[in-house]
Each structure stands twice: as C-alpha cells, then as structure tokens.
C-alpha positions as CSV (number, residue, x, y, z in Angstrom):
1,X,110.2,126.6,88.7
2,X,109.5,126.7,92.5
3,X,109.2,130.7,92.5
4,X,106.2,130.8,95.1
5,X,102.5,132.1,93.5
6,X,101.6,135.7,93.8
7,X,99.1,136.3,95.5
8,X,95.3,138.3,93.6
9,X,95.3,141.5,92.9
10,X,93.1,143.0,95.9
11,X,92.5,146.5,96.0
12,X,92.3,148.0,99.5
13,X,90.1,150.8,98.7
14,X,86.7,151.6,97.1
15,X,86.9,152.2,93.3
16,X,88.1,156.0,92.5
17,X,87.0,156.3,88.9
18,X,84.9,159.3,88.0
19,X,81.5,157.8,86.7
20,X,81.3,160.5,84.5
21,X,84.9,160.1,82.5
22,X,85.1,156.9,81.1
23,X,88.3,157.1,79.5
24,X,90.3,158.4,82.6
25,X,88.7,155.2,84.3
26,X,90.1,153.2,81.9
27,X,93.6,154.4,81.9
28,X,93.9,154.4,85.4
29,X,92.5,150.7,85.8
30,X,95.5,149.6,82.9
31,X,97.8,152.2,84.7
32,X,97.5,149.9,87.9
33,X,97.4,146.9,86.1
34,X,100.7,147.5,84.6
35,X,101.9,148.4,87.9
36,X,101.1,145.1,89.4
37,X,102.3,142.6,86.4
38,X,106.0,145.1,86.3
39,X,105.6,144.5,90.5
40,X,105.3,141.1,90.2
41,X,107.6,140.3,87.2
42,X,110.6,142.1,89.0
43,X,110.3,140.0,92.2
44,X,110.2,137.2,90.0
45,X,113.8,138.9,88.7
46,X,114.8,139.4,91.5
47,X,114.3,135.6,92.8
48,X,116.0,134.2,89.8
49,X,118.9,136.8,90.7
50,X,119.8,136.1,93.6
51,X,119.8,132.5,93.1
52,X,121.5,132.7,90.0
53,X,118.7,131.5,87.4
54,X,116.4,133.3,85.1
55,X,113.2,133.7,86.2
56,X,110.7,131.9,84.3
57,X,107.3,133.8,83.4
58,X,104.4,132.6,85.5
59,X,101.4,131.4,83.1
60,X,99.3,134.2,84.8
61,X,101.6,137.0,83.1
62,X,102.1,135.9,79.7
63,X,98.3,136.2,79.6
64,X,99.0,139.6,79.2
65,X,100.8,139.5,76.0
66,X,101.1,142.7,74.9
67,X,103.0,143.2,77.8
68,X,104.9,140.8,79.0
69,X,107.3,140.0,76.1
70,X,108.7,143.8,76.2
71,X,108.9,143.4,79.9
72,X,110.9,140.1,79.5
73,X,112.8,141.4,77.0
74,X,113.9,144.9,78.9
75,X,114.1,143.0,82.0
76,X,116.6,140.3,80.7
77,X,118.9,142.9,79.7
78,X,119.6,144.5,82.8
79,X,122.9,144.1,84.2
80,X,122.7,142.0,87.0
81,X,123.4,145.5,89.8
82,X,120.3,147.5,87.9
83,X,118.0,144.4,88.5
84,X,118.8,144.2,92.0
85,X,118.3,147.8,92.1
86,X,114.6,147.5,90.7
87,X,114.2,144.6,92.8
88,X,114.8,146.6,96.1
89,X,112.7,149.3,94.9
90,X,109.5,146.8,94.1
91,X,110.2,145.0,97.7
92,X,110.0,148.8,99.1
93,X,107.0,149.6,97.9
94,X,105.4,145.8,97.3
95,X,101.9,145.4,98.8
96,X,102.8,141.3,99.9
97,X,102.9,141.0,103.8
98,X,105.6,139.6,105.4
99,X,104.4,135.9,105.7
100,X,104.1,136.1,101.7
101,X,107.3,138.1,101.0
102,X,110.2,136.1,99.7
103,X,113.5,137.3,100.8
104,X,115.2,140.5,98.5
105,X,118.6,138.4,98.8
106,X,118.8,134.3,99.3
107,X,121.6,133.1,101.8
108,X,124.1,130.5,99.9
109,X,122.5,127.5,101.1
110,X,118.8,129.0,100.2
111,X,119.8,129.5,96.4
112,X,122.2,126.0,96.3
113,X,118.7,124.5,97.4
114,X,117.0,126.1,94.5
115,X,119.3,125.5,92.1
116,X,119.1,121.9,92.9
117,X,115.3,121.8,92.9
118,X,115.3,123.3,89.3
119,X,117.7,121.3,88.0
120,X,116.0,118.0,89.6
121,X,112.5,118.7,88.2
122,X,114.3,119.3,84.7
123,X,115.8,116.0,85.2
124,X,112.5,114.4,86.3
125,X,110.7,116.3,83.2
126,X,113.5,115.0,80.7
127,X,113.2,111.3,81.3
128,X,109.6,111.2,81.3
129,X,109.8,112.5,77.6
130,X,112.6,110.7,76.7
131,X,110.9,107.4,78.1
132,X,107.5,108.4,76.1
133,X,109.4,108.9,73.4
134,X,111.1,105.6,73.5
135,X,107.6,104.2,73.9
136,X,105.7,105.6,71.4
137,X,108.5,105.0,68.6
138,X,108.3,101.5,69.5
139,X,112.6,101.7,70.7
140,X,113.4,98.9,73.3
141,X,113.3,100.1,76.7
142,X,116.7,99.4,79.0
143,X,116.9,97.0,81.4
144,X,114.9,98.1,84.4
145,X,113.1,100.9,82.6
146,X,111.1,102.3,85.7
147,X,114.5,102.9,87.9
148,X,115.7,106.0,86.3
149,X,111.9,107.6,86.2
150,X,111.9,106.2,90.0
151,X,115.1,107.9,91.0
152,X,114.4,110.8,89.1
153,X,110.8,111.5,90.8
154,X,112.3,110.7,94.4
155,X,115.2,113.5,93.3
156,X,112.7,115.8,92.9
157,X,110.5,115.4,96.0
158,X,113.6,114.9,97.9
159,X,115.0,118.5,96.6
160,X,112.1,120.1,97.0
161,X,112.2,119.3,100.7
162,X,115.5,120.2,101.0
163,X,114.2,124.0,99.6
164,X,111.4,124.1,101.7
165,X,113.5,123.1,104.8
166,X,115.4,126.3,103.6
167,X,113.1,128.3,102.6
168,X,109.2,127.7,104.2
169,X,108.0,130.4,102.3
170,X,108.5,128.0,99.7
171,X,105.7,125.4,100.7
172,X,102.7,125.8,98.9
173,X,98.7,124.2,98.3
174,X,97.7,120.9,98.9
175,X,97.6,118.2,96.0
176,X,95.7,115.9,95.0
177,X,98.3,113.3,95.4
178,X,97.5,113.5,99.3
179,X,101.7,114.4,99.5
180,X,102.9,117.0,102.6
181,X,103.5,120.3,100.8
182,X,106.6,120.8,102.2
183,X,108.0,117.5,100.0
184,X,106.0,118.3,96.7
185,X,104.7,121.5,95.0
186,X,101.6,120.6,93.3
187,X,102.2,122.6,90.3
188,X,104.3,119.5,89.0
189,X,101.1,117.2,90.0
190,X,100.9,116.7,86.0
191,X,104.6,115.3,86.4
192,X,103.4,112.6,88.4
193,X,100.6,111.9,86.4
194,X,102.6,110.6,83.4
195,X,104.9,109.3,85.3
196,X,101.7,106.9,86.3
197,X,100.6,106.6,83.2
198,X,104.2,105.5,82.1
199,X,104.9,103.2,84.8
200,X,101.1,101.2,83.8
201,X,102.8,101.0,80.4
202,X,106.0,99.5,81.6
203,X,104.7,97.3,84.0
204,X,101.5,96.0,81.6
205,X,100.6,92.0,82.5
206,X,102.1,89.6,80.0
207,X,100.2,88.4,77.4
208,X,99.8,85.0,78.7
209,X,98.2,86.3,81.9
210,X,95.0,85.1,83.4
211,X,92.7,87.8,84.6
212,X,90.1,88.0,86.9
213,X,86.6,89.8,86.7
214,X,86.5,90.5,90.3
215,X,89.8,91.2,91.6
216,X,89.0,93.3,94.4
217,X,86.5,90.7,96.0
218,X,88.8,88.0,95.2
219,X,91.9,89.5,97.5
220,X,88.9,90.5,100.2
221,X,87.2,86.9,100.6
222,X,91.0,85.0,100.6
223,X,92.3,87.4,103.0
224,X,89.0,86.1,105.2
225,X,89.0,82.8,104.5
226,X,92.8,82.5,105.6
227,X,92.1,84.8,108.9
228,X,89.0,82.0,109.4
229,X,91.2,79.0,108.7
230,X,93.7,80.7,111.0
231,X,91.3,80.8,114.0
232,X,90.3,84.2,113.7
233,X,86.1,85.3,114.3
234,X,84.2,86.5,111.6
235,X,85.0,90.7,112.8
236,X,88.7,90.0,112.7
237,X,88.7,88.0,109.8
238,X,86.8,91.0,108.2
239,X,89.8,93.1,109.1
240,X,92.1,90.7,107.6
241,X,90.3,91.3,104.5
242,X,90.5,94.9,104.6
243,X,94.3,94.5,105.2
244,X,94.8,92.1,102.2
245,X,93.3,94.5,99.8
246,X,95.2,97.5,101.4
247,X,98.4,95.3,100.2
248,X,97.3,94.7,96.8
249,X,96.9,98.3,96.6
250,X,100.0,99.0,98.0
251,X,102.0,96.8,95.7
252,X,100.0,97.3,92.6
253,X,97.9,100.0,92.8
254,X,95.1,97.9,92.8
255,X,96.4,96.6,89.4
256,X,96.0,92.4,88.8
257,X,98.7,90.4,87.0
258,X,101.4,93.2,86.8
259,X,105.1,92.9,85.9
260,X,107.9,95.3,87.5
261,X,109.5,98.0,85.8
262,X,112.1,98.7,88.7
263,X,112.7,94.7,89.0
264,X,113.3,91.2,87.1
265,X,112.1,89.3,90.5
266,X,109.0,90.5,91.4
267,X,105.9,90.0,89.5
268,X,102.2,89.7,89.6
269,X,99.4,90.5,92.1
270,X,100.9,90.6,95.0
271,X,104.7,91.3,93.8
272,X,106.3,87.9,95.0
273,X,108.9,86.1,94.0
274,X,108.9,82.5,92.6
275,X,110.4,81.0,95.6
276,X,107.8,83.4,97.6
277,X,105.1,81.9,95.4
278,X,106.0,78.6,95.8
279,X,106.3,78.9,99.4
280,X,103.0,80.5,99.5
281,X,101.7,77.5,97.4
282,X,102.9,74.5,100.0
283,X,101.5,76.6,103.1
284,X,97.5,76.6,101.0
285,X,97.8,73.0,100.6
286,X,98.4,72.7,104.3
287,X,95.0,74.6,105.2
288,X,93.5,73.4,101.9
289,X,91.3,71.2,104.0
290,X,90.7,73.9,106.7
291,X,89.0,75.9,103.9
292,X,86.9,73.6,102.0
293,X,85.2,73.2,105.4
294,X,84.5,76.9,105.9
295,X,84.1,77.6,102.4
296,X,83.4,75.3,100.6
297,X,82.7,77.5,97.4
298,X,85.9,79.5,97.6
299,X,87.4,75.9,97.8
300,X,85.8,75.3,94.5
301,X,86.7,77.9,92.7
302,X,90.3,77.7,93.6
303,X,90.2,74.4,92.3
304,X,89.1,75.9,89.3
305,X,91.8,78.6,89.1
306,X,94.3,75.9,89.6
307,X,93.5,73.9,86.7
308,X,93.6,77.0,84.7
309,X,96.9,77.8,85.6
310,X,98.3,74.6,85.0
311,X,102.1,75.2,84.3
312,X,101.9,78.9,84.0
313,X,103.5,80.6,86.4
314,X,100.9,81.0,89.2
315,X,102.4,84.8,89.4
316,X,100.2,85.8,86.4
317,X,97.2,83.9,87.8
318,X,95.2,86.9,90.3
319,X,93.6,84.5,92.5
320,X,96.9,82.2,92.8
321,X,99.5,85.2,93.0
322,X,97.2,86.9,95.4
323,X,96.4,83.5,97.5
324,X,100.3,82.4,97.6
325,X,101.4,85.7,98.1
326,X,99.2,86.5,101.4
327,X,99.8,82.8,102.7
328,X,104.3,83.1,102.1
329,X,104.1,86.3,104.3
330,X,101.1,87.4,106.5
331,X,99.0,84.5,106.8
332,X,101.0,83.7,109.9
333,X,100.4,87.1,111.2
334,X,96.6,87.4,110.7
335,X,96.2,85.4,114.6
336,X,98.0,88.6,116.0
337,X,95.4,91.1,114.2
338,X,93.1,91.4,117.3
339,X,96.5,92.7,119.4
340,X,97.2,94.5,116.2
341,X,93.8,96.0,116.3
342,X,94.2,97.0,119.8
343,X,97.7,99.0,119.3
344,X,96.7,100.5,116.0
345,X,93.2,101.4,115.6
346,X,93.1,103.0,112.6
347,X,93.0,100.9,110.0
348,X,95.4,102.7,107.1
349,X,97.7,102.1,110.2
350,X,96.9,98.6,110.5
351,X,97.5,98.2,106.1
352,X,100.8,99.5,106.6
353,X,102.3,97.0,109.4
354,X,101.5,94.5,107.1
355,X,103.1,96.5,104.1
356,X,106.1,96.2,106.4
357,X,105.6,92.9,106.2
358,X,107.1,92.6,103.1
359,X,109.7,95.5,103.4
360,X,111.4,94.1,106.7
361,X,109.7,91.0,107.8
362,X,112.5,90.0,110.9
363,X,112.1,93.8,112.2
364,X,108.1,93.8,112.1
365,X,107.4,90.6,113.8
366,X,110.3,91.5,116.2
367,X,107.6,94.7,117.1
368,X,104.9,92.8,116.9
369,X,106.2,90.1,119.7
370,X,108.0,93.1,121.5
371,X,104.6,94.5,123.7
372,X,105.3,98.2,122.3
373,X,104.8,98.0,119.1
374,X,104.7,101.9,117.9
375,X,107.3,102.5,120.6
376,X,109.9,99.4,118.9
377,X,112.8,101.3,117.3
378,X,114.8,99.8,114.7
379,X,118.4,101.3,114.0
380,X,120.2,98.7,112.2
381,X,121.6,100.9,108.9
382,X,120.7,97.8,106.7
383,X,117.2,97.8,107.7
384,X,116.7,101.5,107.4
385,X,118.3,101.2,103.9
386,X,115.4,99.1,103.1
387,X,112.8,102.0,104.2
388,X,114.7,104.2,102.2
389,X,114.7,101.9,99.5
390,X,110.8,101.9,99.9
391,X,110.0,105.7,99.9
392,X,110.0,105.9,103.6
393,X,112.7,108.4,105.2
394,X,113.6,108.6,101.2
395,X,113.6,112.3,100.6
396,X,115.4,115.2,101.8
397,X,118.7,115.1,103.9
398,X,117.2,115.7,107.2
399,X,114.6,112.8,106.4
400,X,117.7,110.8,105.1
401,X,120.4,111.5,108.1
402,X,118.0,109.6,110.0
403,X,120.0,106.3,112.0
404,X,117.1,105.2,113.8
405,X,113.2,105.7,114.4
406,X,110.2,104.0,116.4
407,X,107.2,102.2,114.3
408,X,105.1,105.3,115.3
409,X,107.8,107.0,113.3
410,X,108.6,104.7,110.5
411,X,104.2,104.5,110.3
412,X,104.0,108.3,110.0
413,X,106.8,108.4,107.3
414,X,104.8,105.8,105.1
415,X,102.5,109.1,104.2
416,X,103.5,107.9,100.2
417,X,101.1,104.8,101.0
418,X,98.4,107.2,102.2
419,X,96.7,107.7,99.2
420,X,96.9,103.7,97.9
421,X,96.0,102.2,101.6
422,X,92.3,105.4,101.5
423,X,91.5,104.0,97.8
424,X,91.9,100.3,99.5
425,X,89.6,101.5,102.2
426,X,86.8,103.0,99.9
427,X,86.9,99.7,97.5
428,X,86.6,97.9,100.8
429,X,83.3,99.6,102.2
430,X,82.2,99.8,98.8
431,X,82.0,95.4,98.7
432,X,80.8,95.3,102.1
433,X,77.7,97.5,100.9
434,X,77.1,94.7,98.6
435,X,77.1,92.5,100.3
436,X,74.8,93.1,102.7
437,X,72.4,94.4,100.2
C-alpha cells in the first residue's frame, strides 16, 4: 500500500520482429514482457525492503498469473542482502526517469512515514469491516459509533501527508473526492466510500421524523425570506439562499432529519442543539410578523409545519430544524452579506464563513467586524483546536504544528468542504432554473 504506480510499458523503438518467423516474434514479445513484470516486481522488493515491509503485488501483475506466483515465491525467499542486490541491479538498468524513480534506499524518517501509512490504512480498513460487520449481524453499535471510523479515516489522510511531505514521489492522481493528492492517494477512494455509506447507516433519521418532499428549496426560500425580513434586497437575499443550502450541505451532506454518529447533542437538519433550537425558535417568532408580510405563503406553510410538529422535537422536523437552526446562528449575520460579498467573491468562499459560523462563532464575527477579514488571524490554541476538531489543519504534522493562521488561511484549509459547498452550488442553480422557467 502506498508503493507509487508503474508507469506503461512504452517501447522506444519500432517493432523488431521478423514478419516472416512468427514464433521468434512471439518469444521475444514474452521474453520482454517477463523482463518488465521481474523489473517491476523487484523495485516493488526493493521498496518494501528498505522500509521494512513486504511488498504487496500490484493488481496489474497478478494478471499475469502464471508468472507472478513463482516470482513472489522466489522473491520472498531471498535473504534480505540478495534482494537489495537485485534491487540495485533493476534501478541500473530500469527504463523510469528520474521524476518517476523511487529511491534504491529510504532515509529513516522516509520508511517510519511508510510504515505508519500502512499501518494507518490497515487500521482504517479494519474498523470499517468490523463496523459492517456489527451492522449487518444486527450487534449494538458503541456509544458514538462514527468516532472511531472518524479518527481512523483522519489517521489515514493525516499519514499519508506525512509520507508525501517525505517522499513527493509519493503523490499520485487526482480523485474523485476533490482531496489534494498530496493528503489522499485515490487508490483507497473505495475506503471512503463505505465509510459514506456507513456513516448514512449510523446517522439514519429516527423513525418518528417528519420529512420533507422538497428539502433543498425549503433551506433556499427560508434562507431568503430571513435575508428579506432582515433588510437585505432581493440579489443579496438570493445569496443568503445559496449560503443556507451550502450549510445544509456542509452539515448533512444534503441529508434532512439526520442523527449524529460522532455526537449525542447534535441532531437533525442543520445539526443544532436543543438549546440552539430553541433559541432559534424565539428569534422566528420575533420576525414572524416581518415574514407573513413578505411571504405570506411561506408564512402559511410554516404554520402548517408547526402544527405538525406539535411536541416532537422540532430537530426532526426539516423545515423547523432548518428554520431555527439558520435564525440561532446566521440570521444575524445575513445584513453583513453585501460586505461579505465584497471581501469574498467567490461564493464556495462565502459558504464557508458561514460554516465558521458554527465552528467558532466569537472568532468569525470578531473577522467580520475587524475590516480585513481574510487577513484576521486567530492564534488562540483553543480556537485552533476547534478547526482541528473540524477537519481543518487536521492532518499531517506540519498542517497540525500550526499555532496560528489568517481566514485566507484557515478558508484555504477547509478544501474537505470543497466538494459538499460545489454539490450546494449545483443544487442551487439547478432551483433557480426552475424557477424562472
């Protein structure tokens, strides 16, 4: 695990087979085929040597069956000098180039930081099965069941930067997950799929909850109709209902009515609180008014929603979680958005300062109110425990040696919100479309 891909077999010459000898053709096409697979299977060796591992055999060579096993088997019983040996010899006479070479020999440091990788994405791998297992046996889950999956997944991204910081060589393809290479290897992206797929199991809405049909317009046209009640035109109110369904996306995944695998406190829509909620509650009833005026069919239907909530916890109602949850803790902000707008024009940018809303609320609107906004730094160790707690300046040790860093910076590191915050934008032009059709 980690070892970098090898690159095609290119040949730098024109095809040399007689077309009058068949067979000859054929045995040299296997001879050089052999040669490559043995080339590439000893620098694998000779990795898993010097970093004191056994290499593990690359899903392109065990195509070759035939092959491969014997080469495994002869391979594995070197002594540890005659591998090096054949290792030295391959990197001799190796067609990689320089930028794709891996090193014959791995410093201490280099092969500590690959052992630790391994071992952290064998961790990772192990409670995901042992969690599906749990699962689909029907065992109760501990308390908390998300944490360990949580801390597991940030051990392995954190690792993994911690090689690549190391070792560059080591940073490989883009994935789909929208993640910097140098923190993720994408040949684990199935890793973080079912740990997904785990977490929407764990985290599955009570019974008792009350869904919505259109949750994604329902965030969009409360986040407006606060922004209006607030004072705000109908262009920045738009953008306060692009925001507000950036957050649901951000705390959910776009997901209505959830619970919280990694917490007993927060719950639902928006991931608030009960004294959040209830907050939220007492600050709609003091624009209630304010928004039957401008909307007076909004104002219906949360009538309606109301009265089927009655004594459930509001929480697992989507239009009251969502409604209380933007009016506890950025309904007071959405007068500032047209200053906001102004400092941070791009909009994924302007999702996450309110995200930040609800990781460190004191420290935000401290930058908000400070007239440099991307240029506030905060270096208080409590409140960058809190980014860290939140998957910003989480993984690696350089990225967690950090004591202090601007907005810009602490904006730059929220790159795990990236792919949430484009999915919020999408679903957002996607109901404007409609609506003006």
């Amino acid at each position: 695990m980690g070892v970098g891909r090898s690159p095609a077999i290119v040949s730098e010459r024109p095809n040399s087979c007689v077309p009058h000898a068949p067979s000859l053709c054929l045995l040299s096409m296997l001879t050089k085929l052999a040669y490559h697979i043995i080339s590439r299977r000893l620098r694998s060796i000779c990795n898993s040597v010097a970093a004191g591992a056994v290499a593990t055999v690359r899903a392109g060579t065990i195509a070759f069956g035939l092959l491969t096993p014997l080469l495994t088997n002869a391979a594995d019983r070197m002594a540890n000098p005659l591998r090096l040996l054949a290792c030295a010899t391959v990197a001799s006479v190796g067609s990689l180039s320089g930028a794709q070479a891996q090193p014959a020999t791995l410093t201490k440091s280099q092969s500590d930081a690959l052992t630790a990788y391994n071992n952290a994405v064998d961790q990772f791998r192990s409670i995901l099965r042992q969690r599906r297992a749990q699962i689909e046996s029907h065992q109760p889950l501990p308390n908390l069941p998300g944490q360990a999956i949580y801390l597991a997944r940030n051990g392995m991204i954190s690792t993994y930067k911690d090689l690549t910081d190391a070792l560059p060589s080591k940073i490989g393809r883009p994935n789909k997950f929208g993640i910097p290479p140098a923190y993720f290897d994408a040949e684990n992206e199935s890793l973080l799929d079912e740990y997904l797929r785990l977490f929407n199991i764990m985290q599955a809405p009570p019974a008792n909850a009350q869904r919505s049909e259109t949750p994604f317009n329902d965030v969009v046209e409360l986040a407006t109709a606060i922004a209006r009640a607030k004072g705000l035109d109908a262009a920045n109110a738009e953008v306060a209902g692009r925001i507000g369904l950036g957050l649901f996306f951000a705390e959910t995944n776009g997901n209505q009515n959830i619970g919280n695998a990694r917490s007993n406190k927060y719950k639902g829509s928006l991931q608030t609180g009960v004294s959040e909620d209830q907050n939220g509650q007492r600050k709609w009833a003091a624009i209630k008014t304010a928004i039957a005026a401008l909307d007076p069919a909004l104002s219906a239907r949360d009538d309606k929603e109301e009265a089927r909530a009655g004594s459930l916890d509001h929480r697992f109602n989507h239009w009251t979680a969502v409604r209380d949850g933007l009016m506890n803790a950025h309904a007071n902000l959405f007068a500032q958005i047209p200053a906001i707008v102004k400092a941070l024009p791009n909009p994924i940018d302007q999702m996450k300062l309110f995200e930040l809303i609800q990781i460190i609320p004191s420290p935000t609107k401290a930058a908000l109110s400070s007239g440099n906004l991307a240029g506030h730094r905060i270096s208080d160790p409590t409140i960058m425990g809190f980014l860290r707690n939140n998957s910003v300046f989480t993984f690696g040790q350089a990225d967690r040696a950090r004591t202090s860093a601007t907005f810009r910076e602490i904006l730059s590191a929220m790159w795990l919100f990236n792919d949430k915050f484009e999915r919020a934008l999408s679903k957002f032009n996607e109901i404007k479309a409609q609506k003006k059709s």
